[in-house]
Structure formats: C-alpha cells, structure tokens
KOLSE-66717 format. One record per atom (N, C-alpha, C, O): residue in one letter; x, z, y. Coordinates in steps of 0.001 Angstrom, whole numbers, plus 500000, padded with zeros to 6 digits. Atoms other than C-alpha are relative to their C-alpha. Layout:
% residues N
AXZY/...
END
This chain:
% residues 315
X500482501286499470/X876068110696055779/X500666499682501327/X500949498517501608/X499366500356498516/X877651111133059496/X501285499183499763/X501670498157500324/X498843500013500506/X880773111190057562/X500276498415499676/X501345497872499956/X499406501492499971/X880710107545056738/X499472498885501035/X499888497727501046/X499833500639499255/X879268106364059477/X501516500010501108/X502028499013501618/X498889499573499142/X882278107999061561/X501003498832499594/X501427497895500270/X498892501032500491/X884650106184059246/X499284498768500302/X500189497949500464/X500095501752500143/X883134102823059510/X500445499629501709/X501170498724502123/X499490500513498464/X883396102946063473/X501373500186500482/X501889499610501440/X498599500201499957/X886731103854063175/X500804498961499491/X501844498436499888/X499266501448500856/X887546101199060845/X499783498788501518/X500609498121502141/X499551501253498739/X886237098901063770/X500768500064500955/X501200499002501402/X499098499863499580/X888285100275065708/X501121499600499931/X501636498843500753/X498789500439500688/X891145099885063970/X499828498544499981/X500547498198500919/X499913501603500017/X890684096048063571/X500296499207501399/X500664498033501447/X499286500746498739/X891435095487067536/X501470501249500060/X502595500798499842/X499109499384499561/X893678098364068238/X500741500659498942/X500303501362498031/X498759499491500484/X897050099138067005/X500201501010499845/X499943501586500902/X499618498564499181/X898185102697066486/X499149500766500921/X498013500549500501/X500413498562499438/X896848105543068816/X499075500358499264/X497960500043499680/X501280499513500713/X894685106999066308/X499692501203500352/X498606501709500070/X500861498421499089/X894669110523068391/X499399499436500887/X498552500237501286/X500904500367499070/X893077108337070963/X498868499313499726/X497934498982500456/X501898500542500432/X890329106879068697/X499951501378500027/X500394501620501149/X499990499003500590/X890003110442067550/X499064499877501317/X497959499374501519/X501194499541499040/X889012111609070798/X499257499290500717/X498895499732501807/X500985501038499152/X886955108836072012/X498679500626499144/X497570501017499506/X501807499634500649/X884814109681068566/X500184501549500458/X498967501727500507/X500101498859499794/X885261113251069490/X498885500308501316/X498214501337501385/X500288500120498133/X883826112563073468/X498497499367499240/X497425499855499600/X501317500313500419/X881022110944071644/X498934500621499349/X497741500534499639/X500577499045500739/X880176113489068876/X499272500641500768/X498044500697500706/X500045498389499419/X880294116416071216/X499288499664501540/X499178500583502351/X500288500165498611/X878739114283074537/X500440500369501198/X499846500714502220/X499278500144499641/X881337114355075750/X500701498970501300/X500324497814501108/X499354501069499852/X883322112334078080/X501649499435499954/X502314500233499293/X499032500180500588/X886530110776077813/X500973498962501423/X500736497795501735/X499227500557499141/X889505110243080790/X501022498955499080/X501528499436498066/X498759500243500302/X892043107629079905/X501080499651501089/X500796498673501780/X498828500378499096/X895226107397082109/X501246499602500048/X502058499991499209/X498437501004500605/X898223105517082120/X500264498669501241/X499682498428502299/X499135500944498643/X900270102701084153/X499198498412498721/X499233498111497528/X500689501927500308/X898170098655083860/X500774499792498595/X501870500262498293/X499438500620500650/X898627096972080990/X500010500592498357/X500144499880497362/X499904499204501018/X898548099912078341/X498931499964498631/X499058500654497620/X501362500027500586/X895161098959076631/X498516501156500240/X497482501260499581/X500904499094499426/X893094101508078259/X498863499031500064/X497992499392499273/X501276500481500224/X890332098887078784/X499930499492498664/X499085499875497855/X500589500624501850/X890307097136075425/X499757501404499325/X498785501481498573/X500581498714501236/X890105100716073665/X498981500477500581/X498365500916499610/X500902500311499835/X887187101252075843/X499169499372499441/X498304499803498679/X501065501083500128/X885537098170075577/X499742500022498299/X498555499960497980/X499628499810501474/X886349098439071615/X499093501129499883/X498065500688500397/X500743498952499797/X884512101554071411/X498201499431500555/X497384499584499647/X500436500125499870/X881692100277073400/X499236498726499089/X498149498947498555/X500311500987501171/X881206096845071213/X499535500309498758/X498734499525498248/X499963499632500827/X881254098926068287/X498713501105499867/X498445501709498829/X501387499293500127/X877875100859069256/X498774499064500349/X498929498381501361/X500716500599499785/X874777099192069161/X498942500669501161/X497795501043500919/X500402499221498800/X873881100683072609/X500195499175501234/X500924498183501214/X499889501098498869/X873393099245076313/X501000500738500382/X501144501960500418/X498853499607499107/X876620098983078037/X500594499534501316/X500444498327501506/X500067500386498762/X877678098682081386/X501514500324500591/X502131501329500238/X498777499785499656/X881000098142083368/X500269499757501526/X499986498707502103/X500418500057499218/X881633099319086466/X501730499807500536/X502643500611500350/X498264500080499522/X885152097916088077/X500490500302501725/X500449499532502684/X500292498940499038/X885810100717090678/X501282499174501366/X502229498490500976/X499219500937499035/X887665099164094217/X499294500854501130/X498106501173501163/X499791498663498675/X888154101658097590/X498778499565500422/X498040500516500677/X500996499954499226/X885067099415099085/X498677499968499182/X497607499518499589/X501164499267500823/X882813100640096281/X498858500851500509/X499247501991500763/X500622498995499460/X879760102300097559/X499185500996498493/X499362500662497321/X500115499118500810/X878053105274095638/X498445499027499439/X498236498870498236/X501169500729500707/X874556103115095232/X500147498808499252/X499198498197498761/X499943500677500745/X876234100837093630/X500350500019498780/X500623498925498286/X500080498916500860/X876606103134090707/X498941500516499716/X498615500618498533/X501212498822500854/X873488105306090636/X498496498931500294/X497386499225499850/X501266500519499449/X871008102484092301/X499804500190501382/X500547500901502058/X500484499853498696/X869216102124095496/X497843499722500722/X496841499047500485/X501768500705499665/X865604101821097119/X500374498714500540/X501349498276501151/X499988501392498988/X864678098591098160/X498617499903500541/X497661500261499854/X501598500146499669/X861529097799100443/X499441499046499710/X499947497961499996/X500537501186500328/X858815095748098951/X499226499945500566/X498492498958500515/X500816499661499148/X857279094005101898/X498744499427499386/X497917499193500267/X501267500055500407/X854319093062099622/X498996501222499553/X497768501206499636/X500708498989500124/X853380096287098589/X499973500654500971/X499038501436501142/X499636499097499015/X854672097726101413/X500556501204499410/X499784502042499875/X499465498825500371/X856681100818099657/X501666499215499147/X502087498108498809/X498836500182499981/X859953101292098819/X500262500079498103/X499770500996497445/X499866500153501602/X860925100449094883/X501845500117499911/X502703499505500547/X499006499590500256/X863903102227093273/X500924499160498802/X500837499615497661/X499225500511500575/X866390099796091694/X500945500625499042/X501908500910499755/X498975499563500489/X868619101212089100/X501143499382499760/X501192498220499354/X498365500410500149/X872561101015088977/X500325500213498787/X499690500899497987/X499621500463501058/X874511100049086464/X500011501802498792/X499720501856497598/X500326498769500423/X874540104012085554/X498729500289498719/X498822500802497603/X500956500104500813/X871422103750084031/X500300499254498655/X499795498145498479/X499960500964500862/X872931102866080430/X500656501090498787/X500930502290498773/X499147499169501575/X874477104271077190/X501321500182500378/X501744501120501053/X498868499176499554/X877772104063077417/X500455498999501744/X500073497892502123/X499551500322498617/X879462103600081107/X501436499980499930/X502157500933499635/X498845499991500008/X882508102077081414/X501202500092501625/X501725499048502015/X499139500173499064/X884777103054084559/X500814499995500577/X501297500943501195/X498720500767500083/X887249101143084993/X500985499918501243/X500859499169502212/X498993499608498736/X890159102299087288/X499323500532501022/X499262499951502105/X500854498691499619/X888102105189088486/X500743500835501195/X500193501811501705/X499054499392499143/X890988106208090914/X499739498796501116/X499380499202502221/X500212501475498828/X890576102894093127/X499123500237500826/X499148499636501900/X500872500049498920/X887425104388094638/X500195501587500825/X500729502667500571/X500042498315498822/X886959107173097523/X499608501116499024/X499495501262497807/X500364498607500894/X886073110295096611/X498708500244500329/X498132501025499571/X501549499896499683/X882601110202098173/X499160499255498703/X498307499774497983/X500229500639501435/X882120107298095392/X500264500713498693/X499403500848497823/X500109499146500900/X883727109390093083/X499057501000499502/X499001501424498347/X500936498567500263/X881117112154093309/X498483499547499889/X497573500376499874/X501396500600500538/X877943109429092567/X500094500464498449/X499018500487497853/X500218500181501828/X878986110085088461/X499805501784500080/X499470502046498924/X499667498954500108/X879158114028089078/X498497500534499669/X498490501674499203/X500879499295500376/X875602114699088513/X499757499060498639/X500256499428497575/X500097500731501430/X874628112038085783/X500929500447498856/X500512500625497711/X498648499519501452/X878306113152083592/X499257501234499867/X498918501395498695/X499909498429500417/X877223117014083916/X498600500448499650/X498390501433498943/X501201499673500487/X873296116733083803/X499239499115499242/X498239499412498588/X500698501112500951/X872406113515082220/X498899499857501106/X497791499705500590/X501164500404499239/X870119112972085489/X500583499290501322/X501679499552501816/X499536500367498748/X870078110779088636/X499497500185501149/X498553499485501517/X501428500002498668/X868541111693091714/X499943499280501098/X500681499553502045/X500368500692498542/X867472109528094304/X498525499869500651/X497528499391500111/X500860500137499478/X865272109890096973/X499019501354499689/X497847501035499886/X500452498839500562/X863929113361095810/X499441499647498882/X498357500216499008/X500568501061501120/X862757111363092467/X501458500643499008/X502647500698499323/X498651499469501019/X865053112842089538/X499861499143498459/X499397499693497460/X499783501015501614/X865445110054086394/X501317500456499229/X502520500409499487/X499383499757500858/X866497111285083546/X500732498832498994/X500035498046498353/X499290501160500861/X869618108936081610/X498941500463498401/X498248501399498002/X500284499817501912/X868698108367077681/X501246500412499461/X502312500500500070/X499292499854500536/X870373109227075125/X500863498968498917/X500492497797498836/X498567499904499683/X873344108570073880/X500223500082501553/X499164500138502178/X499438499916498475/X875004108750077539/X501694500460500125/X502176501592500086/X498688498980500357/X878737108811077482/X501063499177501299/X500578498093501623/X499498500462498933/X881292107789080411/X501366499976499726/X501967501050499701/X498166500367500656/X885121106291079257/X500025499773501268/X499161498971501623/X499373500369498887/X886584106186082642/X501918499866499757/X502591500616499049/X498940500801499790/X889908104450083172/X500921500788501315/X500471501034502434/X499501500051497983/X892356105409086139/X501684499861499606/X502256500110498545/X498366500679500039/X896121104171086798/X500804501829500727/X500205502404501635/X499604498670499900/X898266107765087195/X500150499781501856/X500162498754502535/X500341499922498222/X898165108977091180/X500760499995500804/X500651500227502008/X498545500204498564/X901598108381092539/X499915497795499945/X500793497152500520/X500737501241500054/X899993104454091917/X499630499804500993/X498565500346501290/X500377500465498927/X900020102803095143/X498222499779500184/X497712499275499184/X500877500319500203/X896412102575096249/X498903500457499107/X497879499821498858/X500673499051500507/X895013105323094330/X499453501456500798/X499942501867501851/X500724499083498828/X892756108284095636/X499622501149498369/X498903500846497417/X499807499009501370/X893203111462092807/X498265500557500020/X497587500903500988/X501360499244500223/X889822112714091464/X499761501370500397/X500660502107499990/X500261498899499814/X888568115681092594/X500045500815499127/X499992500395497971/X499921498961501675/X888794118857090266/X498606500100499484/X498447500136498264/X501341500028500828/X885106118975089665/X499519499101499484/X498488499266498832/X500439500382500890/X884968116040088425/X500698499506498863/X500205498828497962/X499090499475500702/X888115116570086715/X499293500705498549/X499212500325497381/X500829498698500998/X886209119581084878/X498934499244498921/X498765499698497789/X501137500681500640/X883402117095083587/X500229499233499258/X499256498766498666/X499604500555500976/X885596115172081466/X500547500813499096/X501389501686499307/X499791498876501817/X885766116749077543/X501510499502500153/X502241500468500369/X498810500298500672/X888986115040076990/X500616499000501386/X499973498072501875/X499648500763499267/X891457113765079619/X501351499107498683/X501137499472497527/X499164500339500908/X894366111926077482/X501028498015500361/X500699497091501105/X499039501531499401/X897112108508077847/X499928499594498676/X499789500229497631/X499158500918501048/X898030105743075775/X501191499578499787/X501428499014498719/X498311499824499967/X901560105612076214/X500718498240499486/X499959497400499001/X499811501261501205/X903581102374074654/X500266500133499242/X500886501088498774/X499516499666501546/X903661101145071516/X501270500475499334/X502001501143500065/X498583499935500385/X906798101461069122/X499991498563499669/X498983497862499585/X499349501222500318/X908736098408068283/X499021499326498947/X498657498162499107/X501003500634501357/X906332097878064772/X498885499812501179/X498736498672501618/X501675500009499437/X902942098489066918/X500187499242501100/X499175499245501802/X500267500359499184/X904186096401069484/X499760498805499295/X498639498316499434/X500077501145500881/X904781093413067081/X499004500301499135/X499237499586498160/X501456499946500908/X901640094218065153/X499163499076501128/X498776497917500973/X500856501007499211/X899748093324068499/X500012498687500279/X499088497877500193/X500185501563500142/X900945090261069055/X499866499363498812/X499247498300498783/X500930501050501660/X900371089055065177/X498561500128500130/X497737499416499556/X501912499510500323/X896810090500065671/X499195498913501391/X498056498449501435/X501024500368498642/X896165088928069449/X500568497872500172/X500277497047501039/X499250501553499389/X898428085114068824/X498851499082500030/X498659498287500950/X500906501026500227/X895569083308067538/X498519500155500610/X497614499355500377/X501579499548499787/X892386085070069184/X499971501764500602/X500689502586500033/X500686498982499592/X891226088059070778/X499320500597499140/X498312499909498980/X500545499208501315/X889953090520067812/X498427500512500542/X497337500647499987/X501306499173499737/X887700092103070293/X498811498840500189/X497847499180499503/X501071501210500255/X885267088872070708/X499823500044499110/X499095499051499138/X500663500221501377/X884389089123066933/X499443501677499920/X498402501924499312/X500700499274500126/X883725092345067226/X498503500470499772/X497736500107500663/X501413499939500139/X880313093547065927/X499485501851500124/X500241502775499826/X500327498536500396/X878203097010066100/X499803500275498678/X499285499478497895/X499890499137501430/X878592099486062997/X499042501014500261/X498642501446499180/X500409499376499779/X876493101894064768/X498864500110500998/X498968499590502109/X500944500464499011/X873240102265066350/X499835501655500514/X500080502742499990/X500327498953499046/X872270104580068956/X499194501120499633/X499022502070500396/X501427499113500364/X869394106489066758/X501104501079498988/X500828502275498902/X499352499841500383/X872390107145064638/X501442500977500516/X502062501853499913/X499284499339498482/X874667108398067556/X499033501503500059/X499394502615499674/X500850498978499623/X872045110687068363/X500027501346498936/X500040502555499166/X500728499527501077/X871349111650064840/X501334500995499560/X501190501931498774/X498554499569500791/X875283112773064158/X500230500804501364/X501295501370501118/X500101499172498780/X875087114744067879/X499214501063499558/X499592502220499375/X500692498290500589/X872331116989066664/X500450500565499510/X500584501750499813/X499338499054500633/X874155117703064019/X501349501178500070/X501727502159499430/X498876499141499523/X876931119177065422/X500098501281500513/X501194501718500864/X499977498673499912/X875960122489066117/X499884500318498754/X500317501457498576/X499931499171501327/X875488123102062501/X501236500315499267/X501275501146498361/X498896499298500233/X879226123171062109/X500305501498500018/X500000501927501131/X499935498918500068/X880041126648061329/X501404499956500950/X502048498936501196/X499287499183499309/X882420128603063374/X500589501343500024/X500178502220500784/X499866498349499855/X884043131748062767/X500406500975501374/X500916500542502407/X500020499615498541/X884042134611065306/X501794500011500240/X502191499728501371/X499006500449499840/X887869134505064615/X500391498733500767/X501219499002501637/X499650500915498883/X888289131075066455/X499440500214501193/X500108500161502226/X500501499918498675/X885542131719068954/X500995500750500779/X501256500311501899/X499624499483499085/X887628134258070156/X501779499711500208/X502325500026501266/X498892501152499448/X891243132224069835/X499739499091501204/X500507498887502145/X500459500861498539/X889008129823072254/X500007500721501063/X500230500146502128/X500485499082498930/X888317132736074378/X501716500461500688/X502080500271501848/X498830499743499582/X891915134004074509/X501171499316500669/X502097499891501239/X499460501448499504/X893423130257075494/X499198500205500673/X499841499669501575/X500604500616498589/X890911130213078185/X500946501067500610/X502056500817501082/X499487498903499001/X891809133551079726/X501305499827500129/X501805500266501164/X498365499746499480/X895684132925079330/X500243498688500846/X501411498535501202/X500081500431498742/X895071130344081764/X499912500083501410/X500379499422502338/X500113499671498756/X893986131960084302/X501074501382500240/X501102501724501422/X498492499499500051/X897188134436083838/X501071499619500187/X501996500321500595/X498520500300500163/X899811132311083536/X500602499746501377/X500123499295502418/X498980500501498532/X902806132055085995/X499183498601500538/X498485497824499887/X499968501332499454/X902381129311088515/X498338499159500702/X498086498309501557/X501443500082500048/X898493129229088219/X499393500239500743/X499147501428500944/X500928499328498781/X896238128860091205/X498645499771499437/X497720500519499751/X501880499629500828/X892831127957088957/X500454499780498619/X501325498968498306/X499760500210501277/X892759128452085323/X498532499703499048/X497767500592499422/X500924500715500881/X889965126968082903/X498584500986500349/X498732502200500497/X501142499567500107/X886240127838083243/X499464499934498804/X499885499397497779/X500579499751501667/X883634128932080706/X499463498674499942/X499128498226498845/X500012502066500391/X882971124914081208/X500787499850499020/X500450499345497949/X498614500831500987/X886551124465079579/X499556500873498478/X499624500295497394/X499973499407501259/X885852126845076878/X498150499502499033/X497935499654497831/X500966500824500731/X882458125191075788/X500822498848499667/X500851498465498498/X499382501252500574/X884512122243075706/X500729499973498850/X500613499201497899/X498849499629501159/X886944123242073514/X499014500352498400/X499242499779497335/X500903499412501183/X884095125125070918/X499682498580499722/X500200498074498727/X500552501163500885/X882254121664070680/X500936498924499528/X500714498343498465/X498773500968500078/X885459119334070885/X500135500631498590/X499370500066497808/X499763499295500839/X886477121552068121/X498862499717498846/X499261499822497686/X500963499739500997/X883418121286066114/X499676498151499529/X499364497686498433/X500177501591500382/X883121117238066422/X501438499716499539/X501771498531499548/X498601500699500710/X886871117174064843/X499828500839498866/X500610500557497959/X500526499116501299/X885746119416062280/X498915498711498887/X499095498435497701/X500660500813500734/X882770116694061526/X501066498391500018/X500928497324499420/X499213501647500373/X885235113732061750/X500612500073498641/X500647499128497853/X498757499909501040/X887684115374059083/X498899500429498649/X499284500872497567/X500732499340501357/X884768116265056669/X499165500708499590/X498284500616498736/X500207498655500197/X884347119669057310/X498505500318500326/X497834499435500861/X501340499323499297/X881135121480058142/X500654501600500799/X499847502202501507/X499260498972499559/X883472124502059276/X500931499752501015/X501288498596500786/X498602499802498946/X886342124807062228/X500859501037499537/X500672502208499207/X498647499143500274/X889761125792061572/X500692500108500929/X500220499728502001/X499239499395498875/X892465127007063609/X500102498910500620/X499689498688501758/X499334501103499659/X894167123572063366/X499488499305501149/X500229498761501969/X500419501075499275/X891340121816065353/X499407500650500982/X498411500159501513/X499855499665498159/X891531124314068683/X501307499660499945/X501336498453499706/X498514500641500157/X895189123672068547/X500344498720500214/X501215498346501000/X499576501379499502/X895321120369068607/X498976499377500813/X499162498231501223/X500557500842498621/X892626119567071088/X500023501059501361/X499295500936502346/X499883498578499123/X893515122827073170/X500798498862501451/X500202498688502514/X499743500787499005/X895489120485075413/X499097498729500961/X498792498548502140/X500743501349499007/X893648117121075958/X498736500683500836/X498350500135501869/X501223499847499715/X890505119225076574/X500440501266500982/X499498501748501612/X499976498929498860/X892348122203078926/X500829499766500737/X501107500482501699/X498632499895499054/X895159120931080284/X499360499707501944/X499520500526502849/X500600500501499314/X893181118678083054/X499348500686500688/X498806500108501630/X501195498975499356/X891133121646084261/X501061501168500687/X500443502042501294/X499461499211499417/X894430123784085536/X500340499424501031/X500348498195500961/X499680499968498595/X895426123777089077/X501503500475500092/X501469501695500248/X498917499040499865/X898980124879089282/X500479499895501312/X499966499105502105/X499686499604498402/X901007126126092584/X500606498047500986/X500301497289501906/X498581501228499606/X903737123084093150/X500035499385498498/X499778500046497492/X498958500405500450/X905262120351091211/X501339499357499994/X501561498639500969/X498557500519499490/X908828119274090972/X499978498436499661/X498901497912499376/X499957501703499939/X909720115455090714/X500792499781498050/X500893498737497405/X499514499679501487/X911387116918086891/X499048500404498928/X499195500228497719/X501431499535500495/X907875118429086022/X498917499687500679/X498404500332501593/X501338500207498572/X904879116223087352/X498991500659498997/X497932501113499432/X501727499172500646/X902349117751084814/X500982502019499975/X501619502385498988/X500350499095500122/X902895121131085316/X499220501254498877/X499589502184498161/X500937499319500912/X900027122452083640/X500275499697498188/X500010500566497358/X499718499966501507/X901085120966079985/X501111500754499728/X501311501190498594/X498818498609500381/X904109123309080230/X499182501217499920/X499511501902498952/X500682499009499980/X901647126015080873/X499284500222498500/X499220501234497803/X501146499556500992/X899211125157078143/X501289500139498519/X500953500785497527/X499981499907501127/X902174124590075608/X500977501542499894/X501299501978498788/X499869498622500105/X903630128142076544/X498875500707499488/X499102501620498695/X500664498853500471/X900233129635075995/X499584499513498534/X498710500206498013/X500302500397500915/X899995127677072864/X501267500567498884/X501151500258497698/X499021499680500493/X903506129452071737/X499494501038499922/X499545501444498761/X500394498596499643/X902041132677072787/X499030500866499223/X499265501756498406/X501483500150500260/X898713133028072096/X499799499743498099/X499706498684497479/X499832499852501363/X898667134303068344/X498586499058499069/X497398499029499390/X501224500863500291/X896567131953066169/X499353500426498573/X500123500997497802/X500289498847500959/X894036133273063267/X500364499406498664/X500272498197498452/X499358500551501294/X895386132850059893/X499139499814498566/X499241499060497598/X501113500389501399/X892323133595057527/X498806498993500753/X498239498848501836/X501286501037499792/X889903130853056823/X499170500231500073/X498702500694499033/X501202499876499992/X886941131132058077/X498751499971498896/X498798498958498198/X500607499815501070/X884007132160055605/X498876499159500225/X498055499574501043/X501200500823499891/X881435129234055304/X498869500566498828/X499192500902497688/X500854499584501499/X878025130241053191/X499075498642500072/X498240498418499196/
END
C-alpha cells in the first residue's frame, strides 16, 4: 500500500520537474526516514521549485521561510508577546511550527539564526521561554543554500551540517532536459496546478513502517565499516558520527521501501553512502583543484571498503 502511494507522489513530481530523479529519490527518502534534505547549487538551478513541488504534493501545512543576514532567530521559532489586557506574556508561534519547512537560501543568514532550526531538525521540539512545544508530525525541513564561495554567504555550521539525512545538488540539465523545460514551462507554470496525492496521516502511516524493513547483520556492519573508515582516512580531521551511521541504516531502509523491497541490499548503502556521509566529514585543507575534498575520501572508501555479496535472508 506505501508502495503506491510513493509512486503516485513521484508521478507528481515528475509532472513539474524534468530529470533529477536521484533528487526526487532523496527528497522521498528525507521524508520516509524523517529525515531532512540539503539542496545546494548556484541560483537558478530549480532548487526551490523541487522544494516547493514536493511540498504542494503533501496535503500538509507548509511554510516558507526566505533566509536574509538581517533574519532574526524568533522569526523562525516564534516569540512572546505581552498582552496588556491580561497582563501576561502570550507565546506566538513562528513559521517553524508546520509540516514541512521550507528554507530557502539557508546560507544568507548568520549563524546565530542558523542555530534557531538545530533543536526543532534534531528533536522535533521548540523551546521558548522554559515552555518546550512539541512540532507534529510529519515535520521535515528542505533547506536551500547557494554553494559558500557565493558572495554574501555565511557556511553552516557542522552541527547543523550533521542534522541533515541527505545533503545533495541539482546540477544542469542536458540539452533534451533543458528543452523539455521550456515545452513544459512556455504556456504556464506546472507547479500552480499542482494538487496533493498525499495526506499527512498517510506520511505518518508509511514512516512507521519503516522499521519493519529487514536488515541483515551483513549490511549493518558494511554501515559500520564506512563509518569507521572515515574517521581513518588520510586528510581527515572529523569523520562521521554514530548520527551518520543511523542515517545511513534508515536512508537505506526508506530506499529499500521506495524500490519495493521490505529488505536492504548492498546496492542501497552504496548509493546513498555519499549524499548521506559525505557532508558530515571535516577534512584538513582544500585545493582550488579539489573543493569537496571529502567526496574523494568517501569514493576511496567506497573502492576500499569490501561490500557483502550474499543476499540478505528475509523470513
């Protein structure tokens, strides 16, 4: 039953956006697994429409928060306000308070601002005022940011680096997918017709399930062995926490329920071993020939790092 809801929200998907289908992937992946989901890239790339696309496509409250250096942090999580009729102070909620959260060029604000989403992304709670409100569920956070040699950018901190499941780009199209978009966008905007395929009880309902994916101890401990050769490798001043390696098990287990399966195979640590670890290494230096660093790292330990060959035994 998850199984065709998955497909149908992908199908809406597909009806605004062209191509990147590893980047629907892990949007539904960031959703499955509660997740969240970095996208990064240079203006212009569709980073907000595949957002907003995504968000349209759940029948959930959504909220968009368009991040700018004189951003303050209560204008994100809320604020008291005094009511001089009662005389006491009444706690307003920020746009935070919502299903999914969209934030949009997430690099534009300080880093003090930055660190209002760091408890809500990692506990699903907000605290203000010694008063702790718990978000609902669904709760999922697509943040946006323009790459950090981007005039006018301020780089995220690593912790809250760590709190995104999946960092990942959109890159440009090819020559077909670029001329697809404009046949798809001459006459109208696709995403204005957009409708929800999916409701939030539904969301929820395909989240529970996701621990019942099976797992063999063979991958668990492929996951285990990619974490640790992180924190080994040349060049490496922090290498992945047992954060990154939960990430990876459930990432892993919501691409398992996209493709069908009720089981995890090698294939699907492997191919999310990057989006979901790269983002979480620290390396020494980079050169102006190698600005990511760390994806040389992860795809050495992905050369390395022997992978298990029998299929896991589902009963």
């Amino acid at each position: 039953m998850e199984l065709k809801k998955i497909e149908r929200l992908k199908q809406n998907l597909q009806s605004v956006i062209v191509g990147r289908e590893d980047v629907m992937e892990y949007l539904l992946i960031g959703l499955l697994a509660q997740g969240h989901v970095l996208l990064e890239d240079v203006p212009g790339t569709g980073k907000t429409v595949m957002a907003k696309s995504m968000a349209r496509s759940l029948e959930c409250d959504f909220s968009r928060i368009q991040f700018t250096p004189d951003i303050l942090p209560s204008d994100i999580t809320g604020m008291s306000v005094y009511n001089q009729k009662e005389m006491t102070f009444e706690f307003r909620p920020g746009p935070a308070f919502t299903n999914i959260l969209l934030a949009d060029e997430i690099n534009r604000a300080t880093p003090r601002t930055q660190a209002a989403l760091l408890e809500c992304m990692e506990e699903r709670q907000i605290t203000m005022d010694g008063t702790t409100y718990v978000l609902k569920r669904p709760f999922l956070v697509l943040a946006t940011q323009n790459p950090i040699e981007t005039q006018g950018t301020f780089p995220l901190p690593e912790a809250q680096l760590d709190r995104f499941l999946i960092k990942t780009s959109m890159g440009y199209p090819t020559t077909e997918e670029a001329l697809l978009i404009l046949d798809r966008f001459i006459a109208k905007n696709p995403l204005n017709d957009l409708e929800p395929v999916m409701t939030a009880e539904e969301v929820i309902e395909a989240q529970d399930a996701l621990p019942g994916i099976q797992m063999d101890e063979s991958i668990r401990t492929y996951i285990v062995q990619l974490v640790e050769a992180t924190r080994k490798a040349e060049g490496v001043v922090l290498g992945v926490s047992p954060r990154g390696s939960l990430a990876l098990m459930r990432a892993a287990q919501a691409r398992a329920m996209i493709h069908g399966r009720d089981y995890v195979i090698p294939e699907d640590v492997k191919t999310l071993a990057k989006p979901v670890l790269t983002h979480r290494i620290i390396c020494r230096s980079q050169s102006v020939l190698n600005r990511n660093p760390a994806a040389a790292v992860m795809d050495q330990i992905l050369n390395h790092v022997e992978v298990p060959t029998e299929r896991p035994e589902v009963g």
